[in-house]
C-alpha beads as a LAMMPS data file, in Angstrom:
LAMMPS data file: protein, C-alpha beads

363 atoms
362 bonds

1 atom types
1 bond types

-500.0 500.0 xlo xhi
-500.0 500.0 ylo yhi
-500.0 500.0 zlo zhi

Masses

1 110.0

Atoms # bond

1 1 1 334.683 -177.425 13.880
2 1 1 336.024 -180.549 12.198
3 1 1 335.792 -183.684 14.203
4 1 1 339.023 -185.768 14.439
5 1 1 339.831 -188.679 12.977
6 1 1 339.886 -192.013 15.531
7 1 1 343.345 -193.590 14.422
8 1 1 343.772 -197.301 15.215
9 1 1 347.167 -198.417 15.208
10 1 1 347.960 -202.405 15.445
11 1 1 351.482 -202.697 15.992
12 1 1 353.570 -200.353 17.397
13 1 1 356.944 -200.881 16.269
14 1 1 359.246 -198.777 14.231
15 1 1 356.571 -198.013 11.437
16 1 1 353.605 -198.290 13.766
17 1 1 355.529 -195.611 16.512
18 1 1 356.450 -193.543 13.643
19 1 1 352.986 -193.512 12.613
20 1 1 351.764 -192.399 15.578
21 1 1 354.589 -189.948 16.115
22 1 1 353.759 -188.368 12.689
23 1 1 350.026 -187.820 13.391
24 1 1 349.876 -186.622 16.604
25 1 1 352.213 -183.686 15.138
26 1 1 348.822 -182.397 13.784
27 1 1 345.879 -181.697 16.349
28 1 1 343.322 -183.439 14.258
29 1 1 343.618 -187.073 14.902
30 1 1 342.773 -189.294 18.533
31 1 1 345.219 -192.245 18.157
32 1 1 344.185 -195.638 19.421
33 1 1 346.883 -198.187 19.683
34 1 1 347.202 -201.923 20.408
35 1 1 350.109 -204.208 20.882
36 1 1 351.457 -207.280 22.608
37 1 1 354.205 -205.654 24.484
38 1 1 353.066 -203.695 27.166
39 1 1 356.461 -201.960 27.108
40 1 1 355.645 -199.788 23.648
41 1 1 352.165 -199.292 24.653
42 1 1 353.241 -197.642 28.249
43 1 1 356.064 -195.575 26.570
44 1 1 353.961 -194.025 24.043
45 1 1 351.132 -192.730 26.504
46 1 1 354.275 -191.548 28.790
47 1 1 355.580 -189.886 25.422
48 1 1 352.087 -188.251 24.829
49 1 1 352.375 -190.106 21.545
50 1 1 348.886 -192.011 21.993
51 1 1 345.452 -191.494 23.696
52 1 1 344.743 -194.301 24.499
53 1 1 346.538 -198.328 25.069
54 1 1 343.318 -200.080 23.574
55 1 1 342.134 -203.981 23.300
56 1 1 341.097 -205.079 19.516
57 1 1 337.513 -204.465 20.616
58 1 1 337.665 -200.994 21.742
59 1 1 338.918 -200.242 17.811
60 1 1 335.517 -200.245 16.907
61 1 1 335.249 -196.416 17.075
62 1 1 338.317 -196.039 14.402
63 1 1 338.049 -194.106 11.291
64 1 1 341.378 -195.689 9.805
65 1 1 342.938 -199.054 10.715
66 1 1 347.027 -199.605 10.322
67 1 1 347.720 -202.969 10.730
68 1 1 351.765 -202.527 11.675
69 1 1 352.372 -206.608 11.434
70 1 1 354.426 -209.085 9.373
71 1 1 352.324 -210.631 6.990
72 1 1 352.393 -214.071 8.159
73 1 1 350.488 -212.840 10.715
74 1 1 348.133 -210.464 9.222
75 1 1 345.139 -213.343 8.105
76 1 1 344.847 -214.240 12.309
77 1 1 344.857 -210.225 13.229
78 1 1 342.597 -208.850 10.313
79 1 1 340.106 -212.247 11.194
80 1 1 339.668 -210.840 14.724
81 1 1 339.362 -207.384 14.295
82 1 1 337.032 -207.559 11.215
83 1 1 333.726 -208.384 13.371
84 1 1 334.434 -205.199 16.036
85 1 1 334.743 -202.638 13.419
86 1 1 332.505 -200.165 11.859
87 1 1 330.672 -200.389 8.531
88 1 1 332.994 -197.770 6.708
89 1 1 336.234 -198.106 8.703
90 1 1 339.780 -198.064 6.138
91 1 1 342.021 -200.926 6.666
92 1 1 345.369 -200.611 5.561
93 1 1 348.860 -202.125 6.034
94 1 1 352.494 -200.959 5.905
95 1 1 354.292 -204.305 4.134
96 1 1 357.395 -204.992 2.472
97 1 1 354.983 -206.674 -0.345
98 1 1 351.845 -206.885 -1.750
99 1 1 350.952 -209.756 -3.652
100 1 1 350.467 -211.996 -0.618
101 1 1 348.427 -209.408 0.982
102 1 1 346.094 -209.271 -2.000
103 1 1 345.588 -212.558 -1.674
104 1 1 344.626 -212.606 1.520
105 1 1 342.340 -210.143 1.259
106 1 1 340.215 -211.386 -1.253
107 1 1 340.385 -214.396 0.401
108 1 1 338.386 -212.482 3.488
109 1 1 336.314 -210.743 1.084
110 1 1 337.299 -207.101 2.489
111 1 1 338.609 -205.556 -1.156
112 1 1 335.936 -203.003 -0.800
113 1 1 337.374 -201.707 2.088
114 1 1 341.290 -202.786 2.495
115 1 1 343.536 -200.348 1.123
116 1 1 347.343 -201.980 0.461
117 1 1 350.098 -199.834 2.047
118 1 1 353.942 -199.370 2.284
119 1 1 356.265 -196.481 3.089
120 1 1 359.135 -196.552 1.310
121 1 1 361.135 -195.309 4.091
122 1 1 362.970 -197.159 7.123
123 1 1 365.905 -198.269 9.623
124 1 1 368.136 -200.589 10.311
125 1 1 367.042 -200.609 13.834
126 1 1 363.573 -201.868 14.936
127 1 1 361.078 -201.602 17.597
128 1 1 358.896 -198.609 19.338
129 1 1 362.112 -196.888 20.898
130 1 1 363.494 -196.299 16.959
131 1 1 360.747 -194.670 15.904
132 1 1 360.356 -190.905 14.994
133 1 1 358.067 -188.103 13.682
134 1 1 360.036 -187.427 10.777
135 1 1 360.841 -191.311 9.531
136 1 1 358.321 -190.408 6.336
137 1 1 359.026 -186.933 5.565
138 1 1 359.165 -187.045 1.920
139 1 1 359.471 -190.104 1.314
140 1 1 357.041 -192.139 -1.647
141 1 1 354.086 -193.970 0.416
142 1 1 352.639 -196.812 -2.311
143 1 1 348.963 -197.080 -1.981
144 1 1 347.462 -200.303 -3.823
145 1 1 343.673 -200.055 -3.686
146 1 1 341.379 -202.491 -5.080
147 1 1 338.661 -202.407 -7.890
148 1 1 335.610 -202.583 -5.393
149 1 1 337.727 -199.394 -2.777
150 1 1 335.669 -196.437 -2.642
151 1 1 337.649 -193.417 -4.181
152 1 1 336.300 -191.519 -1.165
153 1 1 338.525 -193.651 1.108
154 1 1 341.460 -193.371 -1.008
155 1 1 341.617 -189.830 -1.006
156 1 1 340.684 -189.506 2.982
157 1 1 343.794 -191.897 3.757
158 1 1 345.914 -190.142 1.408
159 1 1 345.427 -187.057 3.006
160 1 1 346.396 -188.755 6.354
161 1 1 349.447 -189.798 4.563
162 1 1 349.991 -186.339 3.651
163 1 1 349.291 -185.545 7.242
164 1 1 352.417 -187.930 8.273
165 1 1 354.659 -186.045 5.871
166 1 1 355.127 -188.538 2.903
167 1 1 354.201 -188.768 -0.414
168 1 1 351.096 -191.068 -1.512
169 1 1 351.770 -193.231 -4.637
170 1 1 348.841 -195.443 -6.143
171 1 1 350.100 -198.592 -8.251
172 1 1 348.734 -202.150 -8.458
173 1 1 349.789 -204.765 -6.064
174 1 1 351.713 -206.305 -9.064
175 1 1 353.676 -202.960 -10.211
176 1 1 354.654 -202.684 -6.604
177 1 1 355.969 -206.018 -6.399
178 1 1 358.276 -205.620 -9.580
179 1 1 359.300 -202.097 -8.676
180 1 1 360.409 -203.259 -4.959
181 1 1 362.193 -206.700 -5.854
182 1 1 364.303 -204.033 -8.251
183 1 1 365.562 -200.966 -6.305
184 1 1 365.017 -203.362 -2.761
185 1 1 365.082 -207.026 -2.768
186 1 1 367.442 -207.851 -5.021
187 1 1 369.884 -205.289 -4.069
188 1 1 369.842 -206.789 -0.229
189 1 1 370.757 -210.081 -1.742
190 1 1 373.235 -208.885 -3.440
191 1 1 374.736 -206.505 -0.973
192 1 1 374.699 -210.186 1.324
193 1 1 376.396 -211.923 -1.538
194 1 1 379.298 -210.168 -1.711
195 1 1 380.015 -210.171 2.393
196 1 1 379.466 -213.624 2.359
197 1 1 381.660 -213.663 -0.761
198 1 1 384.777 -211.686 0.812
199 1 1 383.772 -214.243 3.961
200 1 1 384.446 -217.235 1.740
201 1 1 387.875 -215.334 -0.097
202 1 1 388.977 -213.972 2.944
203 1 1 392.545 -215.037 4.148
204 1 1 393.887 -216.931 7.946
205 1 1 394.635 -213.302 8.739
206 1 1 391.662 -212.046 8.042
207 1 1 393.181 -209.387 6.039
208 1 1 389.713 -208.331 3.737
209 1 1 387.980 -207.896 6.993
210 1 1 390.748 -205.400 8.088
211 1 1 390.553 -203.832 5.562
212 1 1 386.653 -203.498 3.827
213 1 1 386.103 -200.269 5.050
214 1 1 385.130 -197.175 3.214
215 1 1 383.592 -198.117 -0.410
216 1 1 382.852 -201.703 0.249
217 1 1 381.141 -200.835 3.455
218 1 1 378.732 -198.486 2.683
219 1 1 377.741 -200.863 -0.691
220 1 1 377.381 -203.553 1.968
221 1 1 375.499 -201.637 4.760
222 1 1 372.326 -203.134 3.731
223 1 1 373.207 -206.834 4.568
224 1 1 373.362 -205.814 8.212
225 1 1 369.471 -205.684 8.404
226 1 1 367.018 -207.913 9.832
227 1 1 368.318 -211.950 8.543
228 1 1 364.490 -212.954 9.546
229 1 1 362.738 -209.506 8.317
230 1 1 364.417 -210.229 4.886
231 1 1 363.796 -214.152 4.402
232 1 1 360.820 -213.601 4.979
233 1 1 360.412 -210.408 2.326
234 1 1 362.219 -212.424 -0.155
235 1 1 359.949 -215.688 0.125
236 1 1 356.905 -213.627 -0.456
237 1 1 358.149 -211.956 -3.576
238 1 1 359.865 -214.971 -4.880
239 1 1 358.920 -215.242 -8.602
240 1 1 359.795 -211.723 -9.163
241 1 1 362.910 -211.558 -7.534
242 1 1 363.920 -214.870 -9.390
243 1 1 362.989 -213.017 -12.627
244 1 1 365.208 -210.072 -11.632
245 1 1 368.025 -211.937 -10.856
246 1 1 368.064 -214.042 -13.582
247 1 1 368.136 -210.439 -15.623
248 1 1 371.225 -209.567 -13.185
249 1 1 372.891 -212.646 -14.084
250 1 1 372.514 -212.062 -18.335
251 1 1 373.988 -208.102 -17.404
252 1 1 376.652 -210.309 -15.312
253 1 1 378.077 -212.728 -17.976
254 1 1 378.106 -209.742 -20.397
255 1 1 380.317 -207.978 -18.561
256 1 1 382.417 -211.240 -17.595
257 1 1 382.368 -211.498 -21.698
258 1 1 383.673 -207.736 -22.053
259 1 1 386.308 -208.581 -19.575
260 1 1 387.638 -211.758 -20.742
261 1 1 387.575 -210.175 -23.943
262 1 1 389.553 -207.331 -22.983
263 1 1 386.546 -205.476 -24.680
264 1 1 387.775 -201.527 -23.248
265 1 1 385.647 -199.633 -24.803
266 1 1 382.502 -201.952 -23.940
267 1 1 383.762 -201.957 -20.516
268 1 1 384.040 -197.952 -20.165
269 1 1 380.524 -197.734 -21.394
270 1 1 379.347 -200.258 -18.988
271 1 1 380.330 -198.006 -15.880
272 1 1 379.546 -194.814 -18.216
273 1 1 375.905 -196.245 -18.426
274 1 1 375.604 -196.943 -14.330
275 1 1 377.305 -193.760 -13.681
276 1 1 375.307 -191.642 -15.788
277 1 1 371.624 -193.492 -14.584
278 1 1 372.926 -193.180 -10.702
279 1 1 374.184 -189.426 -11.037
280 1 1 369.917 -188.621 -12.601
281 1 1 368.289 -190.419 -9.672
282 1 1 366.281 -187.910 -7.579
283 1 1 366.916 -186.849 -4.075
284 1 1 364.437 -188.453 -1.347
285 1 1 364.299 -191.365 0.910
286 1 1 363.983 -194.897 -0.494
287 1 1 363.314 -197.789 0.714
288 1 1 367.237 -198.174 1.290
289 1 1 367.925 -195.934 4.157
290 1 1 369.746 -192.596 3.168
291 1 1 372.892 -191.749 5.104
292 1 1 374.126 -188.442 5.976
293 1 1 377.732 -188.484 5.783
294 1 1 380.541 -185.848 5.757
295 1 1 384.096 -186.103 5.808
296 1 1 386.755 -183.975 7.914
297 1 1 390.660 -183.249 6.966
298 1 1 392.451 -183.724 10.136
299 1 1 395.946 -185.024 11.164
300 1 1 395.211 -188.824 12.726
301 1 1 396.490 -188.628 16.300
302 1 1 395.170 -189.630 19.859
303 1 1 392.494 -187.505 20.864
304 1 1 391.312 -185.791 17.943
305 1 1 387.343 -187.923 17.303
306 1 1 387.247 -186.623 21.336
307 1 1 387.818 -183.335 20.079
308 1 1 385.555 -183.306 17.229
309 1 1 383.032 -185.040 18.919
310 1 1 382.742 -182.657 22.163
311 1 1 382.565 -179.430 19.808
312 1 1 379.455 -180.811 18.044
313 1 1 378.147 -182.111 21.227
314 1 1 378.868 -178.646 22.795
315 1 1 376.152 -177.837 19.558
316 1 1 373.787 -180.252 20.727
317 1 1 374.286 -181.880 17.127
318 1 1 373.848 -185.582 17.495
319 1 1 375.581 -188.074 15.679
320 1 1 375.059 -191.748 14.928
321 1 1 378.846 -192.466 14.127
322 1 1 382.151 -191.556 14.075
323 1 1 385.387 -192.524 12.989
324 1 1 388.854 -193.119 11.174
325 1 1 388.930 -193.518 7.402
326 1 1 391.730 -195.870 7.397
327 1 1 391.552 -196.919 3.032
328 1 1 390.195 -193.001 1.079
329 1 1 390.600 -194.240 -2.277
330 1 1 387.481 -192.418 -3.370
331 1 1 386.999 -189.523 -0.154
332 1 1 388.991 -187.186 0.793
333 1 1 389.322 -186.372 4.870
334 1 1 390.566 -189.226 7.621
335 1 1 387.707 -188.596 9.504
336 1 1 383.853 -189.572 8.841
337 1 1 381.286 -188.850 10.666
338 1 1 377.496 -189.737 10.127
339 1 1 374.418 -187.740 11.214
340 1 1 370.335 -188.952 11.934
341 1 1 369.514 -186.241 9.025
342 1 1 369.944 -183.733 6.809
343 1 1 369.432 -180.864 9.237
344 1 1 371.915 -181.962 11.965
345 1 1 374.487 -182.887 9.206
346 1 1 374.307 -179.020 7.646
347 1 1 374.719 -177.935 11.446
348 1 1 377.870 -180.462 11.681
349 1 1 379.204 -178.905 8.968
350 1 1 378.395 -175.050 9.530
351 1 1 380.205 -175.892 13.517
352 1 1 383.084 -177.474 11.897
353 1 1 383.921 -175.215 9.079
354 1 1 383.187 -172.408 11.761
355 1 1 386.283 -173.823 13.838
356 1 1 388.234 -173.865 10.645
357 1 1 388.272 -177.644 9.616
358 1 1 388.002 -178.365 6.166
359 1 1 385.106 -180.426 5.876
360 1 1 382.204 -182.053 3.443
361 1 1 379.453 -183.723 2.409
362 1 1 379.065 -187.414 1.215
363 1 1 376.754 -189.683 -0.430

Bonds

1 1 1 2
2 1 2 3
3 1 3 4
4 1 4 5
5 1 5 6
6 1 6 7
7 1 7 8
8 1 8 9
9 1 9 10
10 1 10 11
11 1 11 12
12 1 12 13
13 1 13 14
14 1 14 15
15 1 15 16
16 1 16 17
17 1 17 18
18 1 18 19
19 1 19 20
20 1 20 21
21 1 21 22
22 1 22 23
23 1 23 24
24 1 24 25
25 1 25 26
26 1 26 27
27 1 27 28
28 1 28 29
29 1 29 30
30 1 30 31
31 1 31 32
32 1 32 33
33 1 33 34
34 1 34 35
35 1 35 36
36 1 36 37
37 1 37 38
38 1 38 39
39 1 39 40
40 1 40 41
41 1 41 42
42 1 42 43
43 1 43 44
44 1 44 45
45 1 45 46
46 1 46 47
47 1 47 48
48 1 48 49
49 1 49 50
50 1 50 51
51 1 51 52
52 1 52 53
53 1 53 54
54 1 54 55
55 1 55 56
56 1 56 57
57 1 57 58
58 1 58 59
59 1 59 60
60 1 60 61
61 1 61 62
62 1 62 63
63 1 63 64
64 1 64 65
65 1 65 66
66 1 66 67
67 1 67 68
68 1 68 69
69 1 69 70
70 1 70 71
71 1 71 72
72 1 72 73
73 1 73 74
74 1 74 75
75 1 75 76
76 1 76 77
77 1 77 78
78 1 78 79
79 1 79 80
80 1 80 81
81 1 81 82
82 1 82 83
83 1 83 84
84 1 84 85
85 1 85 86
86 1 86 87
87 1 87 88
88 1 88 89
89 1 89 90
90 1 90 91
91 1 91 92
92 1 92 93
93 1 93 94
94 1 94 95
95 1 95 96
96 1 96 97
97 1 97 98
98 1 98 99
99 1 99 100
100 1 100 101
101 1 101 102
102 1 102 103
103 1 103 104
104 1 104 105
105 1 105 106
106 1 106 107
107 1 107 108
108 1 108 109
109 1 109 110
110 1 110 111
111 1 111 112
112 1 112 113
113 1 113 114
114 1 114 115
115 1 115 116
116 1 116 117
117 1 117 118
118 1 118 119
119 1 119 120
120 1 120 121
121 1 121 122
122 1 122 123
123 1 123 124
124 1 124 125
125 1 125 126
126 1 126 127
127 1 127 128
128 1 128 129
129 1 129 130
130 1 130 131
131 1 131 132
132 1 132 133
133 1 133 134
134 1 134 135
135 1 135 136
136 1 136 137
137 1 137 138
138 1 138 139
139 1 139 140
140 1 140 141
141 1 141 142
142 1 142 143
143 1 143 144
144 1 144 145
145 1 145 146
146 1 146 147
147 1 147 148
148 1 148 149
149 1 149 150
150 1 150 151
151 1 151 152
152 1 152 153
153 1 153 154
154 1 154 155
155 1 155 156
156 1 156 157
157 1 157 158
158 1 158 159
159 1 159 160
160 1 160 161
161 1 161 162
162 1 162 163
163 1 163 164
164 1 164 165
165 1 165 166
166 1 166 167
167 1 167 168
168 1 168 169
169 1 169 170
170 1 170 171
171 1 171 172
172 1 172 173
173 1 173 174
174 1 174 175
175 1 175 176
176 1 176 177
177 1 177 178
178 1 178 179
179 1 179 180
180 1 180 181
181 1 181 182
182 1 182 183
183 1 183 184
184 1 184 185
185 1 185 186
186 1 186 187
187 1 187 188
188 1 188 189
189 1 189 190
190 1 190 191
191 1 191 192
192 1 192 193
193 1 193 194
194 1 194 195
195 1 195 196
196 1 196 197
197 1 197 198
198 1 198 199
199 1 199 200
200 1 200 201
201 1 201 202
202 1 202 203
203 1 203 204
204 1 204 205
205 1 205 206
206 1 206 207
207 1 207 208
208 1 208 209
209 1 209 210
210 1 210 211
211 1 211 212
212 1 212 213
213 1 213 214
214 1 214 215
215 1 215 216
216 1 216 217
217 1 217 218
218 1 218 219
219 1 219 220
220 1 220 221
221 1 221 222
222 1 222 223
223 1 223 224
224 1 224 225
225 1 225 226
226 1 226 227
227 1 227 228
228 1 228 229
229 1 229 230
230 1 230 231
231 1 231 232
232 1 232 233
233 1 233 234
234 1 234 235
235 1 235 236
236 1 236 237
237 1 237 238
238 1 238 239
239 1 239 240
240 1 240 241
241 1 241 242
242 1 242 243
243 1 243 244
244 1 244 245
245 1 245 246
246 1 246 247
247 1 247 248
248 1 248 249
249 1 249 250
250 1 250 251
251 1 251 252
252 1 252 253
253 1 253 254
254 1 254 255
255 1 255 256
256 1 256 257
257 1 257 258
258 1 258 259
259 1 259 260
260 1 260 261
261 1 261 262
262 1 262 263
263 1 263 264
264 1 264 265
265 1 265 266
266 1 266 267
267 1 267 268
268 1 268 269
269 1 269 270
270 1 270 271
271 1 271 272
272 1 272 273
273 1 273 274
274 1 274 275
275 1 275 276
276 1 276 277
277 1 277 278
278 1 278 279
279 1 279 280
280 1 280 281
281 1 281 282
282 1 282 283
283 1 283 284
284 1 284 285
285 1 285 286
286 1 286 287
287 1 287 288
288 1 288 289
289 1 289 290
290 1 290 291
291 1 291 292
292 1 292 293
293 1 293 294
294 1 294 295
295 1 295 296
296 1 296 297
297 1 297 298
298 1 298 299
299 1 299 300
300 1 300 301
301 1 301 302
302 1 302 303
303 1 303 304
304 1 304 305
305 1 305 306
306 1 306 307
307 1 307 308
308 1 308 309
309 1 309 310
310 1 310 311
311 1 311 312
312 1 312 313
313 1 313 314
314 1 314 315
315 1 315 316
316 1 316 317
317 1 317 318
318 1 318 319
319 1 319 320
320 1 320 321
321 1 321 322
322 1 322 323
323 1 323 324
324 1 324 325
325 1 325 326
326 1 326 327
327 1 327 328
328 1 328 329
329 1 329 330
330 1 330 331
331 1 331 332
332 1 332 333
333 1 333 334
334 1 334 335
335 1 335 336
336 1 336 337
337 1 337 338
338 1 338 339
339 1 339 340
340 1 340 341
341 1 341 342
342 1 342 343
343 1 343 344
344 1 344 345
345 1 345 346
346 1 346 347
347 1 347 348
348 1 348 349
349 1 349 350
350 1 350 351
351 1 351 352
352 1 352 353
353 1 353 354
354 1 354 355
355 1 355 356
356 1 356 357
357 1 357 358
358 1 358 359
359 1 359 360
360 1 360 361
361 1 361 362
362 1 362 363
């Protein structure tokens, strides 16, 4: 019989919880988990999520180490759990970035045994009570390993990985860097540029606000995260996201070039080009949450998000949100409604078309 693998988990937030919840799916792992609030710890042994609520000394029997943490943290945990654990025990993290974390763990002289981690895959919300067993089901995992890490270890936390439903990706620290500051960074600082931009335009009446719905708000949805989370993201991966940006802004004037010009047939190929890269990127989760949307054609009158919401309740189909498209330049349907996932959003839509609505899906 094959003996389980002792999972510590330091940190048991959204990722951390998720973690957890992902593992203990399977029947071959004993998870271990430490953290500050007392709160998480209590709910996950209630949930059956854990086996045990452990101090950093009693992770000394651990196969596997996530450390769950921000970074500027992650020098004063990893210094006080390195002395308690055993010889061959992985460490790993789950950060935003990895260039700072490579740093630091030369620095502490634990390349031979540190493994750099980060599921692309996430929420908007935060803490032990939003996590969930399926937050990583196939979605890309990075892995950055070091020269000195044993290709043993690689392939046994891969596997766990695996285990949790993602994807493992190996890349250097650098590589990950770039590739995140591209599809990630820079698009939250954007996305925040042009709220604060329609903040700035924005009349006495407050007539944008009223009205950047629809379009504008799903390209925006990203500047509601974490202010904090993502000053601190974008200070660690500063020189790359500089370099991006300053890309962005050469791709910017061009187009402000085509346009002053009155340059059509450079500005149709412009929004051919984005069109045609955006419709050829895979399906999957990202490190920018997916949504599951669809939209319904219904009359707008009192009553009727009750009535659409009480038959999918009736369905026990959960939704995150609901409501009134009031601008459908580019959807059709007056009603949107938003699901946790792909399943529950095909069951929306099998219930609804069921009681004759004419409804769909949206990206």
């Amino acid at each position: 019989m094959t003996q389980k693998k002792v999972i510590g988990i330091i940190g048991l937030g959204l990722i951390g919880g998720s973690i957890a919840r992902a593992l203990k799916r399977k029947n071959n792992y004993v998870i271990y988990a430490y953290d500050r609030q007392e709160t998480y710890l209590k709910s996950a042994l209630k949930d059956g999520i854990i086996d045990k609520s452990c101090s950093i000394d009693e992770l000394n029997s651990c196969d596997i180490v996530f450390v769950c943490v921000p970074v500027y943290i992650m020098e004063q945990v990893l210094t006080k759990i390195m002395p308690v654990l055993k010889p061959h025990c992985i460490l790993t993290d789950v950060g935003s970035t990895k260039g700072d974390v490579a740093s630091l763990v030369y620095k502490l002289g634990i390349d031979d045994r540190f493994i750099g981690g980060h599921p692309l895959a996430g929420s908007e919300k935060h803490g032990y009570e939003a996590s969930k067993a399926n937050l990583f089901e196939n979605a890309f995992y990075c892995l950055t390993p070091f020269s000195k890490t044993r290709k043993k270890d690689i392939e046994i936390l891969k596997a766990v990985i695996s285990d949790m439903g993602a994807i493992p990706l190996e890349m250097t620290p650098e590589i990950h860097d770039r590739v995140t500051a591209a599809i990630s960074h820079v698009p939250h600082v954007i996305a925040a540029l042009l709220v604060n931009l329609v903040g700035k335009l924005d009349c006495e009446d407050n007539l944008m606000k009223t009205i950047a719905a629809g379009g504008f708000k799903d390209i925006t949805r990203i500047a509601s995260s974490s202010p904090d989370l993502w000053a601190g993201i974008c200070l660690s991966n500063k020189d790359v996201i500089l370099e991006i940006l300053s890309q962005f802004s050469e791709i910017f004037n061009e187009f402000k070039g085509y346009l002053k010009n009155e340059q059509k047939d450079n500005i149709v190929q412009f929004f051919h080009s984005a069109k045609s890269l955006r419709d050829n990127l895979p399906d999957g989760k990202s490190l920018i949450q997916k949504t599951y949307n669809i939209t319904v054609d219904v009359e707008d009158k009192p009553g009727i998000i009750a009535v659409i919401a009480s038959a999918l309740a009736k369905e026990n189909i959960n939704i995150k949100n609901i409501g009134i498209l009031n601008i459908r330049e580019t959807e059709e349907g007056a009603l949107r409604i938003e699901f946790e996932d792909q399943e529950e959003r095909e069951k929306g839509l099998n219930v609804l078309r069921t009681l004759g609505y004419k409804a769909r899906e949206v990206e």
